[in-house]
C-alpha positions as CSV (number, residue, x, y, z in Angstrom):
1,X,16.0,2.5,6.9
2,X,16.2,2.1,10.8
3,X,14.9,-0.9,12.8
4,X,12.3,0.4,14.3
5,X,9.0,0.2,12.4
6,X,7.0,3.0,13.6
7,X,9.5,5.7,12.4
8,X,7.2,8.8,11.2
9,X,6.8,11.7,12.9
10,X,2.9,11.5,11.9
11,X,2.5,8.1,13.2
12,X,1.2,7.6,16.7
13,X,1.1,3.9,17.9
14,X,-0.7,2.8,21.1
15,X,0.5,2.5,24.2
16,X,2.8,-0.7,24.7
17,X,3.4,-2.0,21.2
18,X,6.2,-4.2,21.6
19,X,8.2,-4.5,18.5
20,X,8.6,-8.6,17.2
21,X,10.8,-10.1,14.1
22,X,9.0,-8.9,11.2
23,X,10.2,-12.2,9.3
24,X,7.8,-14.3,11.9
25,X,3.7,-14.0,11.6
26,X,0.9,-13.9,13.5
27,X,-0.2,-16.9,15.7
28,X,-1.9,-19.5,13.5
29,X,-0.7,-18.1,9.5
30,X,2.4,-19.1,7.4
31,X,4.0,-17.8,4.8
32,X,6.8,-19.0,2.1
33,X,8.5,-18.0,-1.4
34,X,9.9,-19.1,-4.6
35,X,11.4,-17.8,-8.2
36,X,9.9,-18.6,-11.0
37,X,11.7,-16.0,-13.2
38,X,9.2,-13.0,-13.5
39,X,12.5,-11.5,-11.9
40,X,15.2,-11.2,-13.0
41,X,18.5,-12.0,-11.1
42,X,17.5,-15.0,-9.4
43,X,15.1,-12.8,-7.1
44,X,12.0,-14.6,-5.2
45,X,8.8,-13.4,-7.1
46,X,6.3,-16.2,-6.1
47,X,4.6,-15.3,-2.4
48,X,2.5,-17.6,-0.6
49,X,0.5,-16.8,2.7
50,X,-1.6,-19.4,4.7
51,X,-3.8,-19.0,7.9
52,X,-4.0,-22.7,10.0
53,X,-6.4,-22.0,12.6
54,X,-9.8,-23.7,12.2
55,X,-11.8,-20.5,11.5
56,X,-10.8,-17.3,9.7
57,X,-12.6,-13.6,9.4
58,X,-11.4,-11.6,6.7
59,X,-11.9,-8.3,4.4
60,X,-10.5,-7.9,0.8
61,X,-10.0,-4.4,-0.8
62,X,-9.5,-3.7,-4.5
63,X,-9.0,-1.2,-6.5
64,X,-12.0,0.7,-8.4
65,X,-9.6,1.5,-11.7
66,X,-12.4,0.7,-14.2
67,X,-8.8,-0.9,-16.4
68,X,-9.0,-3.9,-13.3
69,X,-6.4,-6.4,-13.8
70,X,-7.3,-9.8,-13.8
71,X,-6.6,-10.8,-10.1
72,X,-9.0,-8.0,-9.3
73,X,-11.6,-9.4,-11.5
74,X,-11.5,-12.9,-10.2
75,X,-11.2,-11.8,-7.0
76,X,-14.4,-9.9,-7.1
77,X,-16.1,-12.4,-9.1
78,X,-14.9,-16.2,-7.6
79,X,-13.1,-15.5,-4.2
80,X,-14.8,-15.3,-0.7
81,X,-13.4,-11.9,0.2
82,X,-14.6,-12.3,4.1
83,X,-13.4,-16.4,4.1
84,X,-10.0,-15.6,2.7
85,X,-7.7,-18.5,4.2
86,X,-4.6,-18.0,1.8
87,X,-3.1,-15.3,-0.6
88,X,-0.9,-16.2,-3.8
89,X,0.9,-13.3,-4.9
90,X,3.4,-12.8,-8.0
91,X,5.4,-9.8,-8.8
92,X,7.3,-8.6,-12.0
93,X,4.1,-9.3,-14.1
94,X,0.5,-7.4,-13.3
95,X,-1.5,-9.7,-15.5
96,X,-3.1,-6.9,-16.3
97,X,-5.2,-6.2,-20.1
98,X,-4.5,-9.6,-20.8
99,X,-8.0,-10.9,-21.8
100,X,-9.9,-14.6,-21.5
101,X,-6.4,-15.8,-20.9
102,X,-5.2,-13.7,-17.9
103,X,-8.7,-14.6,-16.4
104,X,-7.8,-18.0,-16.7
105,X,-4.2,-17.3,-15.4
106,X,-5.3,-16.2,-12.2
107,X,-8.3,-18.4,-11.4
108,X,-5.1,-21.4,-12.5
109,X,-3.4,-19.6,-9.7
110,X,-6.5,-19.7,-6.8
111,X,-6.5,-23.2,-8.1
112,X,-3.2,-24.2,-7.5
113,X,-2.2,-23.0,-4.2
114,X,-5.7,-24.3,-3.1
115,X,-4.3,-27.7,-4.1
116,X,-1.1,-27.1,-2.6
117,X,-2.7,-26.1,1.0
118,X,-5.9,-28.3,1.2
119,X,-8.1,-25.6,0.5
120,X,-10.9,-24.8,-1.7
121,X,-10.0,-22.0,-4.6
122,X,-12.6,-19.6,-3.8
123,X,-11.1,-19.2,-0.3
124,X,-8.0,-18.3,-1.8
125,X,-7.4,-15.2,-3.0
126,X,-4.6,-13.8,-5.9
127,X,-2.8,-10.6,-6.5
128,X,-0.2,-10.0,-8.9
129,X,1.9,-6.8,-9.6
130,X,4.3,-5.8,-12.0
131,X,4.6,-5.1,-16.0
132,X,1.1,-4.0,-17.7
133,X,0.0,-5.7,-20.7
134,X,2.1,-9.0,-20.9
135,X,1.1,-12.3,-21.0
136,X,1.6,-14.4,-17.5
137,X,3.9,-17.1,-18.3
138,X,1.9,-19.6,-16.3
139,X,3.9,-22.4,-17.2
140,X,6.1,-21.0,-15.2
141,X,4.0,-19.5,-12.3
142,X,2.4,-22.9,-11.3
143,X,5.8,-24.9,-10.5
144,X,6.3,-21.7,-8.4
145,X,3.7,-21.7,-6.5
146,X,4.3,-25.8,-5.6
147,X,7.7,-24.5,-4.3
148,X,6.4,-21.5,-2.2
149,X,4.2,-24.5,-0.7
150,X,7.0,-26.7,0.6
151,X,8.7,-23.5,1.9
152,X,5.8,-22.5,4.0
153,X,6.9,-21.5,7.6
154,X,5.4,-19.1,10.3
155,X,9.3,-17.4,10.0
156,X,8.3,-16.8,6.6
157,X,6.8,-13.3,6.6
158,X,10.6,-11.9,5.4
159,X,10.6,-14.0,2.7
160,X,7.2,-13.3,1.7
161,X,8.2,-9.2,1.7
162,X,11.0,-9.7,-0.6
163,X,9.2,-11.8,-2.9
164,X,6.0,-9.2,-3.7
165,X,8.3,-6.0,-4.1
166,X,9.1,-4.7,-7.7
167,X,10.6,-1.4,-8.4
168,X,10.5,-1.5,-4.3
169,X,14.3,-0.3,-2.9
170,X,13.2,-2.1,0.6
171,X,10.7,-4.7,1.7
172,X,7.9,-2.9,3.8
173,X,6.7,-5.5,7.1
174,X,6.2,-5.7,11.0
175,X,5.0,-7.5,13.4
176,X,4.2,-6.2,16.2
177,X,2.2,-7.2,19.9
178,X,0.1,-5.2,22.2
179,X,-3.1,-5.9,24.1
180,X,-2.6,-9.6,24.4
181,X,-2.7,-10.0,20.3
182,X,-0.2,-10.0,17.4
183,X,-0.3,-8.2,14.3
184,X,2.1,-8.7,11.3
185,X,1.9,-6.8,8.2
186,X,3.7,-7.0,4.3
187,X,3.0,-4.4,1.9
188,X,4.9,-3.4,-1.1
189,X,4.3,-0.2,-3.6
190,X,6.7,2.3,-5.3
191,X,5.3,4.5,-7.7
192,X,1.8,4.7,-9.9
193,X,0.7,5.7,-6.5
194,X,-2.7,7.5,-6.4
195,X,-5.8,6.3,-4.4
196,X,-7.9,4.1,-4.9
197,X,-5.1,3.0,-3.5
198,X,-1.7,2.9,-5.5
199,X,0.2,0.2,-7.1
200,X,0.6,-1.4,-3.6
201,X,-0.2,-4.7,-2.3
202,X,-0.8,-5.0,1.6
203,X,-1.4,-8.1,3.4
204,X,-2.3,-8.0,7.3
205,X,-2.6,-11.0,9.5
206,X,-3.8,-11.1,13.1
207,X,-4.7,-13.4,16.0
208,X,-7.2,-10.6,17.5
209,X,-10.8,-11.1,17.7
210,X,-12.1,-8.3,15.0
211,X,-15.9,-8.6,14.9
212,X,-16.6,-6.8,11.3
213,X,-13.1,-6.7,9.7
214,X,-14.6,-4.6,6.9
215,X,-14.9,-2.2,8.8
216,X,-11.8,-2.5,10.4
217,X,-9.6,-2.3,7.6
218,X,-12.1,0.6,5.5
219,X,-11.3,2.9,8.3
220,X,-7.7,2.2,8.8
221,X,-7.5,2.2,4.7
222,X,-9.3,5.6,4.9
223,X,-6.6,7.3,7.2
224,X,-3.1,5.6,5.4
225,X,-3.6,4.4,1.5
226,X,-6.1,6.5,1.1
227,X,-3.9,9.1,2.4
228,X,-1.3,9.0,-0.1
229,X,0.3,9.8,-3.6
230,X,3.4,9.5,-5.4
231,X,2.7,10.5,-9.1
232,X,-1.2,10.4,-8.9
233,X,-1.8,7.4,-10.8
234,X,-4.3,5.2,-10.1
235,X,-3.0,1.4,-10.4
236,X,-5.0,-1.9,-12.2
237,X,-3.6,-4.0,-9.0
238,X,-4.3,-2.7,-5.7
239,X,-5.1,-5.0,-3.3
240,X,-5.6,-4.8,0.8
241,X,-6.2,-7.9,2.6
242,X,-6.6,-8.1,6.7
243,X,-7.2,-11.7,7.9
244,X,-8.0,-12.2,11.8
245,X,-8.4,-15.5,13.4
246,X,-9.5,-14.4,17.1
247,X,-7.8,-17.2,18.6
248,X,-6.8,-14.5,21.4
249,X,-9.4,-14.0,22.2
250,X,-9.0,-9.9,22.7
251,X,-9.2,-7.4,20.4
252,X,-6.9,-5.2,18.4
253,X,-6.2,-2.3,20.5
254,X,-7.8,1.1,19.4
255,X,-5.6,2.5,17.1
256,X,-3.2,-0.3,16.4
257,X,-4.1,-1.1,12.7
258,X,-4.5,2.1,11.8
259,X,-1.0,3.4,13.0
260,X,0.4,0.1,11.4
261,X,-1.1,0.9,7.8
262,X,-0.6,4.7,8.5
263,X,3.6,3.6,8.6
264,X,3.2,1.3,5.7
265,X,1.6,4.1,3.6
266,X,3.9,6.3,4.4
267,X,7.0,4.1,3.9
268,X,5.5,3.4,0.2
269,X,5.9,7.4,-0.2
270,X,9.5,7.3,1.1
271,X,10.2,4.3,-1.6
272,X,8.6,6.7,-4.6
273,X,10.8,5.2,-7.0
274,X,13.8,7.6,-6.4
275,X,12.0,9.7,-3.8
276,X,14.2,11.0,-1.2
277,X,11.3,13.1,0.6
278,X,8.3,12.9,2.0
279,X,5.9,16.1,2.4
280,X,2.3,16.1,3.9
281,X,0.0,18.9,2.5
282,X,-1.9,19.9,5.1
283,X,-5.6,22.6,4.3
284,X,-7.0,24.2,6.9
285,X,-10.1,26.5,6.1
286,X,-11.8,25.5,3.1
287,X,-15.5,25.7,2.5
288,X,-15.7,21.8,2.4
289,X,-14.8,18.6,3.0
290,X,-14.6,17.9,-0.9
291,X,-13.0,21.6,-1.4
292,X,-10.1,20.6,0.9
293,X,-9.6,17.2,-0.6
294,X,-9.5,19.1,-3.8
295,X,-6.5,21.6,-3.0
296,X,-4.1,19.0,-0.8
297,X,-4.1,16.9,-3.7
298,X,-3.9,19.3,-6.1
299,X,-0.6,20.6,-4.2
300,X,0.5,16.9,-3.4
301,X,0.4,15.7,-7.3
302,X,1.5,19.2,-8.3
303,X,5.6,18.6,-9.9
304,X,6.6,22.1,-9.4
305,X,5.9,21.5,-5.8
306,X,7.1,18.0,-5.9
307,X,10.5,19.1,-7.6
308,X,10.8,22.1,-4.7
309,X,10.4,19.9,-2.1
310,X,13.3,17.5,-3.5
311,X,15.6,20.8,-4.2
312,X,14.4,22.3,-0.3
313,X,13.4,25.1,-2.0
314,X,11.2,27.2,-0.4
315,X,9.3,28.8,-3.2
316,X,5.7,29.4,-1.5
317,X,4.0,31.0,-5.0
318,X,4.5,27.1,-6.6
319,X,2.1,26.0,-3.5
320,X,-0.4,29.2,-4.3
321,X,-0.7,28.8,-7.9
322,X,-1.7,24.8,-7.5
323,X,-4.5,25.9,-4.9
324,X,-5.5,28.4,-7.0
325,X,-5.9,25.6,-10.0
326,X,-7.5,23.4,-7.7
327,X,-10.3,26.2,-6.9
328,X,-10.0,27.6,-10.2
329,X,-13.6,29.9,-11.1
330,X,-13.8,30.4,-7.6
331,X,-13.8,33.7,-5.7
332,X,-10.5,33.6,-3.8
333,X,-9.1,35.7,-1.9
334,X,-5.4,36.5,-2.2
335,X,-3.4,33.5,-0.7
336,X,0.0,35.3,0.6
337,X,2.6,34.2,2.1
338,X,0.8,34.3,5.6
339,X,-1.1,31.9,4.6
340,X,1.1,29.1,3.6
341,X,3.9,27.6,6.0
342,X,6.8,26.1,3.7
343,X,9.5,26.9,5.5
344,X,10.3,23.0,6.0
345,X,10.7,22.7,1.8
346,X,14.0,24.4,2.7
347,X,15.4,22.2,5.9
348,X,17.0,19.2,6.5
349,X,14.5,17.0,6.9
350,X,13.4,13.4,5.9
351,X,9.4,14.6,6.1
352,X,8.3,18.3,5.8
353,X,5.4,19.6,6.4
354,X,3.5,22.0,3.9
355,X,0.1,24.1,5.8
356,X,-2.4,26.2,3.7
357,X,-5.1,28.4,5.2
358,X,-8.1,28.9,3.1
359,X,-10.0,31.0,5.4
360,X,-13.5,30.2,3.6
361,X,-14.6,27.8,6.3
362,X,-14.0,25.2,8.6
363,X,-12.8,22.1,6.8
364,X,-9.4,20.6,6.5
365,X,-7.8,17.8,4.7
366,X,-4.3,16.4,4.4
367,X,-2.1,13.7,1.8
368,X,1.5,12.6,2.3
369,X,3.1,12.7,-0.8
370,X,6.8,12.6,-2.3
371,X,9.5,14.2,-4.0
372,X,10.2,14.2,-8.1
373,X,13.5,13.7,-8.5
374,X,16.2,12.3,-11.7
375,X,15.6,9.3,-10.6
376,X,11.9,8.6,-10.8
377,X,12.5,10.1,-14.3
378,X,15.2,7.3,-15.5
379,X,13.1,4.3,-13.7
380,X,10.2,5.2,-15.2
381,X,11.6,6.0,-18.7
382,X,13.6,2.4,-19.1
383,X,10.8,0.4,-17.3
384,X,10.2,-2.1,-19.5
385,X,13.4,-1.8,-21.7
């Protein structure tokens, strides 16, 4: 990947975002790492984030899989989601179907970085990613989390990326300044990538004031995560958390956190676990809203599309027959090649673009999506062997 951070063609930041070290945080938050050995090879897996200032406003978004892990649990039933001070994260296990005990697990988690940063549990919120089904080996988690502790640093955003990613090829983070205020963001997500939201975990920290930050972070959710697919798959884990601490005393600029998240997102669909594409389906002219939702997803998940776009074939009919399925009972009119653009499946390009006209009214609806390729095949086939 390049250095610069706001890469996509569909991503318009504001006016004078200046581009910072992602590895150092906004004003007044810290971050740090550790292994405990949920990874193999030595790899950081344990991630810590703190906010310092005296007051904090926060939002916390999970995911509505009714199969909820138990970090989403706790998190909806113990944690303060608008008083979040910290985050403890661990990747390579999801604690997720894990029963009584993985309840326990994570609350043991919002209890021990809470005693490692002076803070009280409920302020603290957990996320965990990684391998469905297996016990946490909390023995092992809770020395890690002491050690993320005493590496705490407001440099420590890089280390904090590296240690949340799993089948991840690159860490995804920024920080960025415009308007008088700083923004820094981690996120990481790969595959089982279907909103609400995808296996991604996102963490956003600013020093703007942000009067209703759930609000904030709905509608810039609502334009990137929400936005997106990979394989369809709705994950146990999601988890979006935006933490503002107005010592700026200015607000975000319009536009900021949503072109931030909108990169993010679209970065977790260039990672799609072997991806090497990126398309965005784009309807025009559908009788409504939930119509045109309907047929870019059902293009956007479809694998015969998905496996044209990673050949750059440009085999329109693939597009027409997943429309058609999506409307299927309807009374359609003939969709032709006039009516879909794919010429881009058969370029060059890093992110093509894909345009259907419905002609049956005035609605439209797009979702950035990625190849299928031999390689999400063989990750997802030997992922726990």
């Amino acid at each position: 990947m390049s250095d610069a951070f706001f890469k996509s063609r569909w991503v318009q930041p504001p006016d004078g975002v200046e581009q910072l070290d992602p590895s150092g945080l906004a004003p007044g938050f810290r971050a740090g790492a550790a292994h405990c050995g949920l990874k193999g090879g030595g790899k950081t897996d344990i991630g810590l984030l703190v906010c310092d200032a005296p007051a904090v406003s926060s939002s916390l978004l999970l995911t509505r899989n009714a199969s909820a892990a138990a970090p989403i649990r706790v998190c909806r039933q113990r944690v303060d989601g608008a008083g979040v001070r910290a985050a403890v994260v661990n990747a390579g296990n999801a604690n997720a179907e894990t029963g009584e005990q993985g309840m326990a697990d994570a609350w043991a988690m919002c209890e021990r970085a809470g005693a490692e940063t002076g803070l009280e549990p409920s302020l603290v919120a957990v996320a965990e990613t990684g391998v469905i089904g297996v016990p946490l080996p909390i023995e092992a988690v809770l020395p890690g989390i002491g050690e993320a502790a005493a590496s705490l640093s407001a440099d420590g955003g890089g280390a904090f990326s590296e240690a949340i990613v799993t089948t991840d090829r690159w860490p995804k983070r920024c920080t960025v300044k415009a308007g008088g205020v700083t923004l820094s963001a981690q996120a990481k997500g790969a595959g089982m990538m279907q909103p609400d939201f995808a296996t991604m975990l996102c963490f956003v920290q600013t020093d703007a004031v942000v009067e209703d930050p759930d609000a904030a972070l709905r509608a810039a959710v609502a334009s990137s995560f929400e936005r997106v697919t990979v394989d369809g798959q709705m994950s146990t884990n999601d988890t979006v958390l935006l933490q503002a601490t107005g010592e700026a005393g200015a607000p975000l600029p319009p536009g900021l956190l949503d072109a931030v998240l909108l990169q993010l997102a679209i970065e977790i669909v260039a990672d799609g676990e072997g991806a090497v594409r990126v398309g965005r389906a784009q309807v025009d002219g559908a009788a409504s809203a939930a119509e045109a939702e309907r047929v870019a997803r059902a293009i956007a998940n479809s694998p015969l599309v998905k496996t044209a776009l990673f050949g750059r074939d440009p085999n329109w009919g693939r597009i027409a027959q997943a429309a058609g399925q999506a409307l299927a009972g309807e009374d359609l009119e003939e969709i032709g090649s006039d009516s879909i653009d794919a010429a881009e499946l058969a370029e060059d390009l890093a992110e093509a673009e894909i345009g259907l006209r419905l002609d049956r009214g005035e609605h439209a609806a797009h979702v950035y999506f990625s190849d299928l390729g031999y390689e999400y095949i063989r990750i997802n086939a030997e992922y726990t062997t």
